[in-house]
N, C-alpha and C positions, 0 to 999 in steps of 0.2 A: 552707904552710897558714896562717901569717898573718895573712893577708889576708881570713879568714875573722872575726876578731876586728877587725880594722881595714880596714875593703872602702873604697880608694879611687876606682878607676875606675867607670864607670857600671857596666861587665857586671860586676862585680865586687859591687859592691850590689846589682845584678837578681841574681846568682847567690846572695846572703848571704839576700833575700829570700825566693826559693823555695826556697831548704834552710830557712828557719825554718818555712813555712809547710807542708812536707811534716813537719817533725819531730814540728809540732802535731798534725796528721793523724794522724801515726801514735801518738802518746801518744793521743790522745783517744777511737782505735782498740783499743788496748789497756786505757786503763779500762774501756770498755763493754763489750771480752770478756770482763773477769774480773766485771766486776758484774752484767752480765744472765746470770749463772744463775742455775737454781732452789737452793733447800734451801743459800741461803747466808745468816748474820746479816742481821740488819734495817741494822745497824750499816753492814756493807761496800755497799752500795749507795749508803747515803746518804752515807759517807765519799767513796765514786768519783764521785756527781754533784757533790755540792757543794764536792769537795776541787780541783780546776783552778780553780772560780770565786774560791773561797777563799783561792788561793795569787796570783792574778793581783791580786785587789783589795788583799791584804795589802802584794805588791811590787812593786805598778805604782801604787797609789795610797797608800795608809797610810803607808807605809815612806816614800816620799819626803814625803810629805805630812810625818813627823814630824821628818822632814833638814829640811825648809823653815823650821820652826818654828826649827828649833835653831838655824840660819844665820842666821836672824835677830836674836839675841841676839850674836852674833860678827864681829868685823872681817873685811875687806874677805879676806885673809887665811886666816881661819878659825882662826887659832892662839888668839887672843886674846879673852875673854870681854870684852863692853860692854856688855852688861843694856840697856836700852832709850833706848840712845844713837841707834842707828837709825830707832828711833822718832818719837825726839825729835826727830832730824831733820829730819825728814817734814815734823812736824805744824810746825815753825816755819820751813823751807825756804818762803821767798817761790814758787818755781816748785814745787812738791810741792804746798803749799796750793792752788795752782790747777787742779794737778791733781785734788787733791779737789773743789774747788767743780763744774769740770768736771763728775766722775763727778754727785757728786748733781743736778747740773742735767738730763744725759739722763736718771737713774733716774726724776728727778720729772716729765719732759714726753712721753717717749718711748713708757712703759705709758699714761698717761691718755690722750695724746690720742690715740693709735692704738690704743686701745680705744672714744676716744669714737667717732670713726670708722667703727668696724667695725662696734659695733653701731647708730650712726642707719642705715649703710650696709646693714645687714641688715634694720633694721625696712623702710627703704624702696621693697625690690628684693624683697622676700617676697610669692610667689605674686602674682610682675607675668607678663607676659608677655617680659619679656627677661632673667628671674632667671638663667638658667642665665647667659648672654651677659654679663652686668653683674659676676657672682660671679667669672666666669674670668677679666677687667679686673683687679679691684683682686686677684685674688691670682695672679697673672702673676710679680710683683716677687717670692713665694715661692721661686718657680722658676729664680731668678737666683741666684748665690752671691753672697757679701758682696761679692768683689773686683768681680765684676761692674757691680752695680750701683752701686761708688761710682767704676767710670772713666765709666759712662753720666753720674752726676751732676757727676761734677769735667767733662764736655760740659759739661752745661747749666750751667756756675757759668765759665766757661771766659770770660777778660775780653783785650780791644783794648781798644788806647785806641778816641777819638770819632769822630778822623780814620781806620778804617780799619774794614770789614766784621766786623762781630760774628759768629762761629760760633757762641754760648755763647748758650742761649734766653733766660737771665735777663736777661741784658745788652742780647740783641735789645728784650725786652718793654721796656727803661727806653730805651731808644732810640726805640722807636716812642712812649714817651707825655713824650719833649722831655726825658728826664732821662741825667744824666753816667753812663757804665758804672762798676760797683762792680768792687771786689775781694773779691768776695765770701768767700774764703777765706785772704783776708791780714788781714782788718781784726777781731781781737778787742773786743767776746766775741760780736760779729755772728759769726763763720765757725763758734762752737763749735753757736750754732742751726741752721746751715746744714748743718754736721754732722748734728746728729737731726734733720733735716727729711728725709734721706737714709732714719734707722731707723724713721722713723717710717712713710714711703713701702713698706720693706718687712713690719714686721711688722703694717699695716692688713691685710694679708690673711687672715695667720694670725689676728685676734682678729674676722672679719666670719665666717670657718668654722665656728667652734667656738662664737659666738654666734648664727650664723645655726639651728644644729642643735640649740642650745638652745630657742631660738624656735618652731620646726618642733616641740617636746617638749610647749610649751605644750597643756594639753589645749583642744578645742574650747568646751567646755560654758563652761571662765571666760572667755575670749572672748565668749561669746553673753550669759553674762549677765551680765559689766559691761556691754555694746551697751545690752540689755533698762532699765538702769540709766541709765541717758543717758551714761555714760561712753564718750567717743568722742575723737580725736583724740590733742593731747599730752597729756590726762588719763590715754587709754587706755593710751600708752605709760611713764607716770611712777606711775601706780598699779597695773597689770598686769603689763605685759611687764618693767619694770625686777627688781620684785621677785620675778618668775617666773623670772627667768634670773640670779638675784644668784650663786649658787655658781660659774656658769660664769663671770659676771665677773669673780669674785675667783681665779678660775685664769688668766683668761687675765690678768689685770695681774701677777700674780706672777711666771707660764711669763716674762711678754714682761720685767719687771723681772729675772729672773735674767740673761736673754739681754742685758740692757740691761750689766747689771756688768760682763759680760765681755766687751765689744765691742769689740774691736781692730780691725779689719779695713779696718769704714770709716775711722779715723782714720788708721792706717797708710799706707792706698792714697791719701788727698785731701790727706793735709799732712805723714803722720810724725810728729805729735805736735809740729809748729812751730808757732810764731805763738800760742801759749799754747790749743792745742786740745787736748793730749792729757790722757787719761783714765787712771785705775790702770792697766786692762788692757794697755795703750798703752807704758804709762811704765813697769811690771815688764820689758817685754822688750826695754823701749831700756837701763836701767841695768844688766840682766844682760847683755847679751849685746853691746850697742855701746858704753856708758861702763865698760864693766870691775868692774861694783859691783852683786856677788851680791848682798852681805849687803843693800843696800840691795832688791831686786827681792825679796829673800826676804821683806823685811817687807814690802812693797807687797804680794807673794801673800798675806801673813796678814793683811793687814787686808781687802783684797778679798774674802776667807773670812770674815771675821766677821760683814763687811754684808751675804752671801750666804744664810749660816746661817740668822737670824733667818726670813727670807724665805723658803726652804724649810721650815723647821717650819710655818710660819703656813699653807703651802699645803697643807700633808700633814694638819694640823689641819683644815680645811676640809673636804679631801677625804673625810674620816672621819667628819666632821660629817655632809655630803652624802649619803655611803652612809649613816650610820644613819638617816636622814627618809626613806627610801625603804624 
């Protein structure tokens, strides 16, 4: 029995799999019979709903969440306290620093312009006649998973020499207009743009949804009577619509800024974090898990949390804001 503790074959983990998953079943089966009765304290019911959420968040997140912290302050090791040697590292490691420059470079390109995006994309296609048609277009790329769409874009980035049929569209495009194919993804800090031109392709969609339904909110009457007003065109849209839909775009820059910090997927799957592309998220789980060096990935996790944090208050502030003007 083991092998229950340590499942290495496949049937072995499918087997480890549905025994966890029946055990949950059945505990989750068992709180609910003892708490949905009548004539029981106020206490044990709300101890039984809240007490599985309560134990799962404390040691599936909190608890490692407070390991990270700790590993971070500690050699490679773990025996040996080094107080913010790891850090220091970081911040003065010639390739670490570029790892940060990296991260803030998608934070800062990725949310604006794939919000700018979203919303011209939604003022323009609102109540046309091919809205529906135009909306399912740009949020298609939703509907792909990360790995997806960066083996689609490592295609189209995809380089021949001059002498030989380009497959890769980008490469085609500089071909047909007299110019030498790139490398697109070898040549720093060109491949780290080419990179978020990837995140930015996919999250236009999510910030054209969520602004288009903002838009659609707008009440009719200020519409008519800015028109009434001679307000019409880009006036209508930079004194109206902008400030009519400002809550929903300070959501969706933040939603798409959080998703931005912690985006590994495209870097991993188009380079690995070579050629001076990789990002925190990126670079956490190449020094933990391929160069041997927790303590390092540990403080990489804690500072990717710190520039996270801020960022979530500031959206849940918002949101709060939001709900109370309504």
């Amino acid at each position: 029995m083991l092998w229950l503790l340590k499942p290495e074959t496949l049937p072995e983990k499918f087997a480890v799999m549905i025994l966890a998953i029946l055990l949950f079943a059945m505990v989750m089966g068992l709180v609910l019979a003892v708490v949905d009765r009548p004539k029981l304290p106020k206490w044990v019911p709300v101890a039984g709903y809240l007490g599985p959420a309560v134990l799962l968040i404390t040691f599936g997140l909190l608890w490692p969440g407070m390991l990270t912290i700790k590993n971070s302050f500690f050699s490679r090791t773990g025996a040996d306290f080094v107080g913010l040697e790891n850090y220091v590292r970081i911040f003065t490691d010639e390739t670490f620093v570029t790892v940060i420059i990296n991260t803030l470079l998608w934070v800062a390109f990725v949310p604006t312009i794939a919000t700018a995006l979203g919303l011209v994309y939604a003022v323009l296609v609102d109540r046309t006649r091919v809205e529906k048609f135009a909306k399912t277009l740009i949020f298609l790329p939703m509907a792909i998973s990360m790995v997806g769409a960066s083996i689609i874009w490592k295609f189209v980035y995809e380089y021949k020499p001059a002498s030989q049929p380009q497959i890769g569209l980008m490469n085609q495009v500089m071909v047909w207009l007299g110019l030498e194919p790139q490398q697109w993804l070898l040549n720093p800090p060109l491949n780290t743009f080419m990179l978020i031109m990837v995140m930015i392709w996919i999250q236009a969609g999510f910030a054209m949804t969520v602004l288009s339904a903002a838009i659609k909110a707008i009440p009719d009457e200020i519409i008519e009577a800015a028109k009434v007003d001679g307000v019409t065109g880009m006036k209508l849209f930079w004194w109206v619509t902008v400030p009519s839909v400002r809550p929903a775009i300070v959501v969706v820059l933040t939603t798409i800024a959080m998703g931005t910090l912690k985006a590994f997927d495209v870097v991993y799957t188009m380079t690995g974090g070579n050629f001076n592309t990789s990002i925190i998220a990126n670079e956490f789980y190449i020094q933990s898990f391929n160069q041997g060096q927790p303590q390092i990935g540990a403080a990489l996790a804690v500072i990717l949390f710190v520039m996270i944090a801020p960022i979530i208050i500031y959206n849940v502030r918002q949101m709060r804001i939001s709900e109370g003007e309504r």
